[in-house]
Structure formats: C-alpha cells, structure tokens
MARBA-3410 file (N, C-alpha, C, O; in Angstrom, 1 decimal):
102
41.8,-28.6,-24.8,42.5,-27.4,-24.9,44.0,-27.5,-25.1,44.7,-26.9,-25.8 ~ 44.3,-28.4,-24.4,46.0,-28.5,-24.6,46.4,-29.2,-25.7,47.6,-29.2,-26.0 ~ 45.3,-30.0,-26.6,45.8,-30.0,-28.0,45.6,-29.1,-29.1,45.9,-29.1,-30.3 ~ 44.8,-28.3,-28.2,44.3,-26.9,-29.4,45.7,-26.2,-29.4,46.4,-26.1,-30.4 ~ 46.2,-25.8,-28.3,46.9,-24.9,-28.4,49.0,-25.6,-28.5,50.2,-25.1,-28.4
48.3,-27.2,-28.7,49.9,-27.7,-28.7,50.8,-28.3,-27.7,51.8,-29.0,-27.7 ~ 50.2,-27.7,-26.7,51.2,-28.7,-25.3,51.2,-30.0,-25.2,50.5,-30.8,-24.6 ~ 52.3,-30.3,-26.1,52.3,-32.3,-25.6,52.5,-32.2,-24.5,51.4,-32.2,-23.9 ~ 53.6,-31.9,-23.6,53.4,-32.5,-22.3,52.1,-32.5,-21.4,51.9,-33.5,-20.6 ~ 51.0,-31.2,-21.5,50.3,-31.3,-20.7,49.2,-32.5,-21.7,48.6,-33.4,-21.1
49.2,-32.5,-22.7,48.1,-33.6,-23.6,48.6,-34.7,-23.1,47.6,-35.4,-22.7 ~ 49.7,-35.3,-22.7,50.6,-36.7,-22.6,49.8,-36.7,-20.9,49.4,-37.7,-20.4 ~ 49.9,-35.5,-20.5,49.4,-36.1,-18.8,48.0,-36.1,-19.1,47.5,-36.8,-18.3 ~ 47.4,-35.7,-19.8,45.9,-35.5,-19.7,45.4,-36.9,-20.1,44.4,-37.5,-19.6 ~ 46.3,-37.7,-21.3,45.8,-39.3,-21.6,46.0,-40.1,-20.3,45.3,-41.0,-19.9
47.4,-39.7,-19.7,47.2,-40.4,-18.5,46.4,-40.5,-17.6,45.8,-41.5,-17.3 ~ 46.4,-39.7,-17.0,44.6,-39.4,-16.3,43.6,-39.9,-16.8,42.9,-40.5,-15.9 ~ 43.1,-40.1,-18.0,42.4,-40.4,-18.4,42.5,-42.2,-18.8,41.4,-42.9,-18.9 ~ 43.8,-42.7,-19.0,44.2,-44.2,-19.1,43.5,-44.6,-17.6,42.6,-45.4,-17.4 ~ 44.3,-43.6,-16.6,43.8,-44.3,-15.1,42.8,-44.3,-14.6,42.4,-45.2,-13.8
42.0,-43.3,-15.1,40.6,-42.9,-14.1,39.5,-42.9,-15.6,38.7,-42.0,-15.9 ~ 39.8,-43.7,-16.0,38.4,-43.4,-17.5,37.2,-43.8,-17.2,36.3,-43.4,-18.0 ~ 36.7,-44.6,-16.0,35.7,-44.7,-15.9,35.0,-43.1,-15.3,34.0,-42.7,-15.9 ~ 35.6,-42.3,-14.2,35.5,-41.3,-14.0,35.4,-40.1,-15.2,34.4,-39.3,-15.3 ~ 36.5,-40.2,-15.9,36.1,-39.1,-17.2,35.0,-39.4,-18.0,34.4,-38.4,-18.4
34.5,-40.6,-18.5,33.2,-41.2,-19.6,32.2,-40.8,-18.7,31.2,-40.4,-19.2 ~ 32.2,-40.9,-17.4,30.8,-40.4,-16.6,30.6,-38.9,-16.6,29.5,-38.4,-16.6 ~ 32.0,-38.0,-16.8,32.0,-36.5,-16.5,30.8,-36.2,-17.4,30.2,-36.9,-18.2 ~ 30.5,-34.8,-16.9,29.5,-34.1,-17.5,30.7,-33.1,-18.9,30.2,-32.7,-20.0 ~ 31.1,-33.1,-18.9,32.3,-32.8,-20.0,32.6,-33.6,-20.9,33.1,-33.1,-21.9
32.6,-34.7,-21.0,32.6,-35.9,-21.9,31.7,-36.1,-22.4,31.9,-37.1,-23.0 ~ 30.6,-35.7,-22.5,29.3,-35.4,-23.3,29.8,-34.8,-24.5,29.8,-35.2,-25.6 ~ 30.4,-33.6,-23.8,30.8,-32.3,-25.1,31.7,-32.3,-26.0,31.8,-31.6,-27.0 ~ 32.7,-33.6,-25.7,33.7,-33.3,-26.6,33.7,-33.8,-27.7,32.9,-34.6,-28.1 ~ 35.2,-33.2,-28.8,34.6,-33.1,-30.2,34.7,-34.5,-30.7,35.5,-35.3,-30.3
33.8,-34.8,-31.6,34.0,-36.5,-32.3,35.6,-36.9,-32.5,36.0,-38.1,-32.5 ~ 36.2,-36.2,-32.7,37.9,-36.8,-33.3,38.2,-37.2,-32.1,38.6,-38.3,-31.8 ~ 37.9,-36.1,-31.1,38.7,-36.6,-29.2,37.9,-37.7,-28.6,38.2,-38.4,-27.7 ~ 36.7,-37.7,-29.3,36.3,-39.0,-28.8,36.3,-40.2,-28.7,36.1,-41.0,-27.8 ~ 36.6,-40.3,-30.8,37.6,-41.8,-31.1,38.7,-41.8,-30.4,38.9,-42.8,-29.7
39.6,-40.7,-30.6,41.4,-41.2,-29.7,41.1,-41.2,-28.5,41.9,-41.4,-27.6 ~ 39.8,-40.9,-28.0,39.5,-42.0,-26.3,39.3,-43.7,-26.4,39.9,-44.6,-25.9 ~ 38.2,-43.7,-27.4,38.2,-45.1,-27.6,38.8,-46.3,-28.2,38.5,-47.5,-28.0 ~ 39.7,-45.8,-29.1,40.7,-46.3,-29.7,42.0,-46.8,-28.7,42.8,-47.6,-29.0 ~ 42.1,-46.2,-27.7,43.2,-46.7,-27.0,43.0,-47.9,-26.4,41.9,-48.3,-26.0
44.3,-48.6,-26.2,44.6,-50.1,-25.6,44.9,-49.5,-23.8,44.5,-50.3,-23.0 ~ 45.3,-48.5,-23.4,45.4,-48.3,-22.6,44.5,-47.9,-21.4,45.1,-47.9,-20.3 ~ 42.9,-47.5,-21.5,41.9,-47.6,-20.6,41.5,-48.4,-19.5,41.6,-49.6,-19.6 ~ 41.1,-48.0,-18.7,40.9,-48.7,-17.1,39.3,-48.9,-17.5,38.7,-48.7,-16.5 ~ 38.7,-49.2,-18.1,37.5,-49.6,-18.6,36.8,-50.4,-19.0,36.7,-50.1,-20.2
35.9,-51.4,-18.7,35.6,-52.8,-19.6,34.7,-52.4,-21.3,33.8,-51.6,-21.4 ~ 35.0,-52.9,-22.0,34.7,-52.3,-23.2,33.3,-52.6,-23.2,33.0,-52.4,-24.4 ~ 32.4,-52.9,-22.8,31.2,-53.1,-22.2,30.4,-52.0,-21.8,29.3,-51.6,-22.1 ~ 31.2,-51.7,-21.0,30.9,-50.5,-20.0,31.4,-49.1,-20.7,31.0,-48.1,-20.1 ~ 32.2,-48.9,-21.9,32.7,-47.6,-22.7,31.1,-47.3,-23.2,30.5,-46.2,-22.9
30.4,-48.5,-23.9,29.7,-48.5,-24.9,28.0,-48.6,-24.7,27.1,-48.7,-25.5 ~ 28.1,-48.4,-22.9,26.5,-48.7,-22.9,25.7,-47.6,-23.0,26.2,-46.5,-23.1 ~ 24.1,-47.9,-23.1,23.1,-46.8,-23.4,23.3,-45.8,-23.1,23.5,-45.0,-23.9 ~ 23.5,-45.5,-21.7,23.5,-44.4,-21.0,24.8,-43.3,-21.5,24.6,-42.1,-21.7 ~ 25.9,-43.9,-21.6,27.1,-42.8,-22.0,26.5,-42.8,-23.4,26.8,-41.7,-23.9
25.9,-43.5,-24.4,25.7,-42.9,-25.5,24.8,-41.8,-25.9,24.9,-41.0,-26.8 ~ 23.6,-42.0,-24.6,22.6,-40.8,-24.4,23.1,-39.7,-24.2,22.7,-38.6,-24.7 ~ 24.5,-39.9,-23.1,24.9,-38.7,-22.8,25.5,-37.9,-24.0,25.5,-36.7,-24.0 ~ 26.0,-38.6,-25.2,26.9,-38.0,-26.1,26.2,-37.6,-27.0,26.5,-36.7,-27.8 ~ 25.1,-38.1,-26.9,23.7,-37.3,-27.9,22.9,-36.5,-27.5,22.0,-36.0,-28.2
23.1,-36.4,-26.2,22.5,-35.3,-26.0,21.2,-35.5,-26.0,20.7,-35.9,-27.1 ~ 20.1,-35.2,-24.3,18.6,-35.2,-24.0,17.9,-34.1,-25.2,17.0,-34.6,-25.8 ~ 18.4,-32.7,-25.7,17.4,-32.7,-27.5,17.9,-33.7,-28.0,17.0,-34.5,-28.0 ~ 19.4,-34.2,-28.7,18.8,-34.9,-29.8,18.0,-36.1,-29.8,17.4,-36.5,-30.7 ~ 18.3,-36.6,-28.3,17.1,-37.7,-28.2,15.8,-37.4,-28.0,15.0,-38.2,-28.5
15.5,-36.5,-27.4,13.6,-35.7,-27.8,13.6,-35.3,-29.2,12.5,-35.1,-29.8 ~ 14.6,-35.2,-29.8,13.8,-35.0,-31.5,13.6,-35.9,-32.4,12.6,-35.7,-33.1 ~ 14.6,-37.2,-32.6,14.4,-37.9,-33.0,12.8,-38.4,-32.9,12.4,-38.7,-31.8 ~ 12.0,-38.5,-34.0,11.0,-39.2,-33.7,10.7,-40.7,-34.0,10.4,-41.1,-35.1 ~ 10.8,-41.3,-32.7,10.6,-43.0,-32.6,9.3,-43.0,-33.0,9.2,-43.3,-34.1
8.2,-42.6,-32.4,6.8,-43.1,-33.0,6.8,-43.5,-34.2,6.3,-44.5,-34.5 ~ 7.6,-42.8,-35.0,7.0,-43.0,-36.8,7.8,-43.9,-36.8,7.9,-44.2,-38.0 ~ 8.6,-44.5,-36.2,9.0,-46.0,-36.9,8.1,-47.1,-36.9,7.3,-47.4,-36.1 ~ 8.4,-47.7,-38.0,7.6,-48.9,-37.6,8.1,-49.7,-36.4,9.2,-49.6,-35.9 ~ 6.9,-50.6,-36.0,7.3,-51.3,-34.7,8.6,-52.1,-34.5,9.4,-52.0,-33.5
8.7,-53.0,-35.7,9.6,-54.0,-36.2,11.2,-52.9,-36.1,12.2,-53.4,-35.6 ~ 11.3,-52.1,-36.5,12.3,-51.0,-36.6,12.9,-51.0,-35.4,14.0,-51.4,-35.0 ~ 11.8,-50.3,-34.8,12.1,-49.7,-33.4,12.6,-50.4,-32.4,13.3,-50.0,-31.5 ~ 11.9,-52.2,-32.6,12.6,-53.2,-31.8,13.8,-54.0,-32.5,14.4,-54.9,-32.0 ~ 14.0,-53.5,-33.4,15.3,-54.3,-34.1,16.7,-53.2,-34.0,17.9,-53.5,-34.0
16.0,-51.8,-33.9,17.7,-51.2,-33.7,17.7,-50.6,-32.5,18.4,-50.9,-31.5 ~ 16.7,-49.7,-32.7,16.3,-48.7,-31.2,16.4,-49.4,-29.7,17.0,-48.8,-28.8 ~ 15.8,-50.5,-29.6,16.2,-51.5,-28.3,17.4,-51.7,-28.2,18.0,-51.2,-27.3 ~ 17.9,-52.2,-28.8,19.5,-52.8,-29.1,20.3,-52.1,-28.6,20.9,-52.5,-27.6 ~ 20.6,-50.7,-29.2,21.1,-49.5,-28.8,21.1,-49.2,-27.2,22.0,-48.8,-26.5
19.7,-49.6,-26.7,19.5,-49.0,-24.6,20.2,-48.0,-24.7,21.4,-47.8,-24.3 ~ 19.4,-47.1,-25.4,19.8,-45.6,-25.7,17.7,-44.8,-24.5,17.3,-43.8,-24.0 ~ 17.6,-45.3,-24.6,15.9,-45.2,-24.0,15.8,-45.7,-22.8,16.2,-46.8,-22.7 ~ 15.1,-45.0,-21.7,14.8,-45.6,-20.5,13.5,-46.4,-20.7,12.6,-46.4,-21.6 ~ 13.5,-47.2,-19.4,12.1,-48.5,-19.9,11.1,-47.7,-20.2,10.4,-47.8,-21.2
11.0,-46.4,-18.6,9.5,-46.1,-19.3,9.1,-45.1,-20.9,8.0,-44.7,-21.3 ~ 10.5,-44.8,-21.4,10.9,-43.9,-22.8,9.8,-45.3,-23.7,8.8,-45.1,-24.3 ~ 10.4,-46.4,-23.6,10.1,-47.4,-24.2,9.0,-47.7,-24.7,8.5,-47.7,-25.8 ~ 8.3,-48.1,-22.7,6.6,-48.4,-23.1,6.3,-47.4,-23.3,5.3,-47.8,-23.9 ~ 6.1,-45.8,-23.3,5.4,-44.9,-23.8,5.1,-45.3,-25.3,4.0,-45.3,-25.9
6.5,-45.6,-25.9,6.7,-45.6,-27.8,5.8,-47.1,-28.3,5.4,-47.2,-29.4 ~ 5.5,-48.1,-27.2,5.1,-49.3,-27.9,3.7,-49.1,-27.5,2.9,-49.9,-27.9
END
C-alpha cells in the first residue's frame, strides 16, 4: 500500500522490516497475496535475513500458488516420467499428495 499510494519513507521502512525479519514476512499469511512485481523486489534483494535455500522451498511456493491452484492442476494426467522429473523437484506436494499420484 505505501507504494501504491507513494510514501518512500514509509516503503523505505517497510524493506527494512522486511531486510530484518524476512524469514517472518515469507511465512506471513499475506505474503501469499502479494502482487508478482512485489515479489521479485523481495527476492532480488542482497539485503535479506534469509538463506536462499529456505526463500525457495516447497512449502512458500505452495503458499504462493495457492491450495486451488494446486487442486487444479491435474498431476494424474502426467506421465509418470514427467511428474518425477519436474513435479518432485519442485516439493511443491506433501508425501502423502505424492503417493496418492504414483
């Protein structure tokens, strides 16, 4: 909001907060929501309290996609070879999401 409506100062404190405590904000339930541009100039910064490891695993990705769009996608119709060559990789799926699909 405070770059919608233009406040550097309050935007300039909100990266800070966010430099300090990012593991805290990438967990929020609001960090799901936000828009793709705000979510590269999160991850693009050199300044995060975060191991780049830990920005990028399954779980904050699930969160950014969101429980529909992960029930819509349909894994079944992939082929098997598919599903274990990208879909695994990803640990976007809980185990038992997994064995249900194999």
């Amino acid at each position: 909001m405070a770059e919608k409506y233009e406040e550097k100062n309050l935007v300039d404190r909100c990266w800070k907060v966010i430099d300090k405590q990012t593991e805290a904000a990438v967990k929020s339930d609001a960090f799901a929501t936000i828009e793709s541009s705000l979510l590269e100039a999160v991850v693009v910064r050199d300044t995060l309290t975060i191991k780049e490891v830990d920005l990028v695993n399954g779980k904050l990705k699930r969160r950014i996609l969101g429980e529909e769009t992960i029930k819509a996608i349909r894994f079944p119709v992939m082929k098997q070879e598919e599903f274990a060559a990208v879909v695994l990789d990803k640990s976007i799926l809980t185990e038992d999401e997994i064995v249900t699909f194999f």
